[in-house]
C-alpha positions in Angstrom: 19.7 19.4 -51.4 21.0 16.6 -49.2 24.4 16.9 -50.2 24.1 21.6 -49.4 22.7 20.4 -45.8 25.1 17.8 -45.5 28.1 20.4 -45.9 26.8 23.2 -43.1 26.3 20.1 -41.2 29.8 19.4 -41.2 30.8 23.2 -40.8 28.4 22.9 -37.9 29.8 20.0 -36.6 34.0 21.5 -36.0 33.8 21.8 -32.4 37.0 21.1 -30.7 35.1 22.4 -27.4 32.8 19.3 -27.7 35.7 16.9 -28.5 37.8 18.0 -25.2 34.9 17.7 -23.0 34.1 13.9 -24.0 37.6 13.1 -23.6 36.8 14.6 -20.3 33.9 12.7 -19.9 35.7 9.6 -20.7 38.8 9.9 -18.9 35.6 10.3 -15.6 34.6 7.2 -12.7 32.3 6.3 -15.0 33.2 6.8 -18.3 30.7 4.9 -20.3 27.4 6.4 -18.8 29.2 10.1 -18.2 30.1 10.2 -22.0 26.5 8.4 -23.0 24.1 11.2 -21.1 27.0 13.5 -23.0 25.7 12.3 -26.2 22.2 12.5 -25.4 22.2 15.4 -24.1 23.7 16.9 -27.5 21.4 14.7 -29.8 18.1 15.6 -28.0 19.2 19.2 -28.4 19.9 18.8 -32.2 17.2 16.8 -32.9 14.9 19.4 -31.4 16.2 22.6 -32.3 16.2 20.8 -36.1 12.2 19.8 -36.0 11.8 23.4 -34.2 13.4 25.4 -36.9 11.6 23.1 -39.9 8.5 23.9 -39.1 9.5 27.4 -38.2 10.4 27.9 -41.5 7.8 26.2 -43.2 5.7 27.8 -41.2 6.1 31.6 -42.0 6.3 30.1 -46.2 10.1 30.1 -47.1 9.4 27.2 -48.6 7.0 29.2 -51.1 8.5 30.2 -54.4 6.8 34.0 -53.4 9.2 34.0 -50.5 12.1 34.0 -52.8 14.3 37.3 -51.1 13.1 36.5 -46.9 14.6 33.2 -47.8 17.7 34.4 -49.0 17.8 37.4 -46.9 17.8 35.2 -44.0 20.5 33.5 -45.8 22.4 36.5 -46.3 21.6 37.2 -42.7 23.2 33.9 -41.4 26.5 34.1 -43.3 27.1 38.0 -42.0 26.5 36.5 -38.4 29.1 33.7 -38.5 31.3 36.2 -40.5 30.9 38.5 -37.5 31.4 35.4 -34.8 34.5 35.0 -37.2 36.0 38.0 -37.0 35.3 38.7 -33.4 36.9 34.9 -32.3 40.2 36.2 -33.9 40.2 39.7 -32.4 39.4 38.2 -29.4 42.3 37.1 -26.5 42.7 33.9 -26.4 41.3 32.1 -23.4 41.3 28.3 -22.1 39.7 26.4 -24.6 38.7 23.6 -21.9 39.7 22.0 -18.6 43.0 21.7 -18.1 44.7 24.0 -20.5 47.1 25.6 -18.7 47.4 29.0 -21.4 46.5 31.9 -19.0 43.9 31.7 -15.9 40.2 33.1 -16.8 38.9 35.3 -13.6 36.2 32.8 -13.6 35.4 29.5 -14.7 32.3 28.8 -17.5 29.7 26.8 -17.3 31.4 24.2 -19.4 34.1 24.2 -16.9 32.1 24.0 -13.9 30.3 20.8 -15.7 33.4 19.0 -16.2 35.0 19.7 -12.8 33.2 16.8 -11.6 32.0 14.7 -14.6 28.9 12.7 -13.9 25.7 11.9 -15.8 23.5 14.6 -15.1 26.6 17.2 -15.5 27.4 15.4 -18.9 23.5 16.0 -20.1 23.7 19.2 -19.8 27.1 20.2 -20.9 25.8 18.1 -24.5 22.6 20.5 -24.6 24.5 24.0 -23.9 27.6 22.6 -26.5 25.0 22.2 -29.4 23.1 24.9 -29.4 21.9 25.6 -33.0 24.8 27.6 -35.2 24.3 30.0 -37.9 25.6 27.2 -40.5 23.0 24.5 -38.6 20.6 26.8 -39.2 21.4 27.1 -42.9 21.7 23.4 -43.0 18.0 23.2 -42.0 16.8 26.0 -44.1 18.2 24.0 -47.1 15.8 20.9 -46.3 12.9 23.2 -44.6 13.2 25.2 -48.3 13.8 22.5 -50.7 9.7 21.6 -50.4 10.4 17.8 -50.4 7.8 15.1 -48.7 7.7 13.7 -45.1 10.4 10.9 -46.1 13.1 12.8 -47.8 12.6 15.7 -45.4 13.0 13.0 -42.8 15.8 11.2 -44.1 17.9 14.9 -44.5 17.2 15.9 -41.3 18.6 12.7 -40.0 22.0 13.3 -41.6 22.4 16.4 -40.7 22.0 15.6 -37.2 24.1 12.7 -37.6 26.8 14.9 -39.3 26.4 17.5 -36.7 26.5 15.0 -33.3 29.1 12.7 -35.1 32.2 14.8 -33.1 31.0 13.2 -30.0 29.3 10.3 -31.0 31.9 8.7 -33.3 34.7 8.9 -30.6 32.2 7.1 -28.2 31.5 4.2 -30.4 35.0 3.9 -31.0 35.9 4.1 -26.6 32.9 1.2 -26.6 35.0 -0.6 -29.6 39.0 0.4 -28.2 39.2 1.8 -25.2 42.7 2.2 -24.5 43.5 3.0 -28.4 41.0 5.6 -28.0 41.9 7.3 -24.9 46.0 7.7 -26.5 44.2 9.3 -29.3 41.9 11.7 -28.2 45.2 12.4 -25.0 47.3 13.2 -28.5 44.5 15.1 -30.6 43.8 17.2 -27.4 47.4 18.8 -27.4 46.9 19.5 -31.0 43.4 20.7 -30.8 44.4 23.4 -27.6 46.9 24.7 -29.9 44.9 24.8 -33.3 41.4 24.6 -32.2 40.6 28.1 -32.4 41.6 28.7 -35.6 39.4 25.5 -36.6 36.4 27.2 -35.5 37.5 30.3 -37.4 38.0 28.6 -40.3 35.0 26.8 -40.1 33.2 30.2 -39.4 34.4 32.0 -42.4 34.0 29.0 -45.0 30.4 28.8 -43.6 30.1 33.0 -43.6 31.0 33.3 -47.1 29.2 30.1 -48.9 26.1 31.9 -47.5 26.8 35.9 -48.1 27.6 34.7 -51.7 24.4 32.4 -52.0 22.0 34.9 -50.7 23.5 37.7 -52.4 23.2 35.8 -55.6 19.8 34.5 -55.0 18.4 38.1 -54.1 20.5 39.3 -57.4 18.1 37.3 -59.2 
């Protein structure tokens, strides 16, 4: 079970968006608490939405052994979402990523942009909440520990890694800026360049690997 969740926390995770803006964040006046409150912001939302969709869950009996084809309908249902999200991402033109890419002008700047045009705290917080809204392959982490029926500590302990998995885009490079600044900021500058070129198709990736895992699993669980 842990090691299921632990893989759509990852897919979950691939978030060049969230990677730009800390370097954003940390490249601000006050690095340090600007890319903190960035953190926070995106833990209190994954921490949340996680507890929120458990007992969600649990709640309407997926967990029940009678609830065998809802549970992998919805499973089924997740995977044709981010297969959809997929799709439309690579029909879609492509825009600026984040700040600062220069590819083409958008008519008007998004909410992520209009956080990070002046980085502070309380800017940071909320760019961190909007960023990690729950994905279709968070979800499906959840619904992996939410269904797999296990007592308050193992339930406990798997929701903890997934939201350490999921967060860990942000979190890792700000341990690592506390640790190394200066070595930090040259690598996140250099994985930028790459990540406004090959970002997208990341996310894509990440989307369709997650989209098909789950269309196959519910398709074969409501098979049987």
């Amino acid at each position: 079970m842990l090691a299921e969740a632990a893989g759509f926390a990852v897919l979950a995770a691939v978030s060049p968006t969230a990677l730009l803006v800390m370097a954003v964040f940390l490249g601000s006046a006050k690095p340090r608490e600007t890319a903190l409150a960035y953190v926070l912001g995106a833990a209190i939302m994954t921490v949340t939405m996680a507890i929120v969709l458990l007992f969600v869950l649990r709640a309407t009996g997926l967990n029940q052994p009678r609830q065998h084809d809802p549970r992998y309908g919805l499973r089924l249902g997740l995977g044709v979402i981010a297969l959809a999200v997929g799709v439309y991402m690579s029909r879609r033109k492509r825009s600026s990523p984040a700040p600062g890419d220069r590819d083409g002008e958008p008519k008007r700047p998004g909410i992520i942009a209009r956080l990070t045009a002046s980085p502070s705290p309380r800017t940071a917080f909320v760019a961190g909440l909007l960023l990690f809204a729950p994905s279709a392959t968070f979800i499906a982490a959840v619904q992996v520990i939410a269904t797999a029926n296990e007592g308050v500590p193992i339930t406990t302990a798997a929701v903890l890694v997934v939201v350490l998995v999921t967060v860990a885009i942000v979190w890792l490079p700000l341990l690592t800026y506390l640790a190394a600044p200066e070595a930090t900021t040259s690598v996140l500058r250099a994985a930028n360049e790459w990540l406004r070129l090959h970002g997208r198709l990341l996310v894509i990736g990440a989307l369709w690997i997650g989209g098909v895992v789950l269309v196959v699993d519910g398709a074969l669980g409501l098979a049987h």
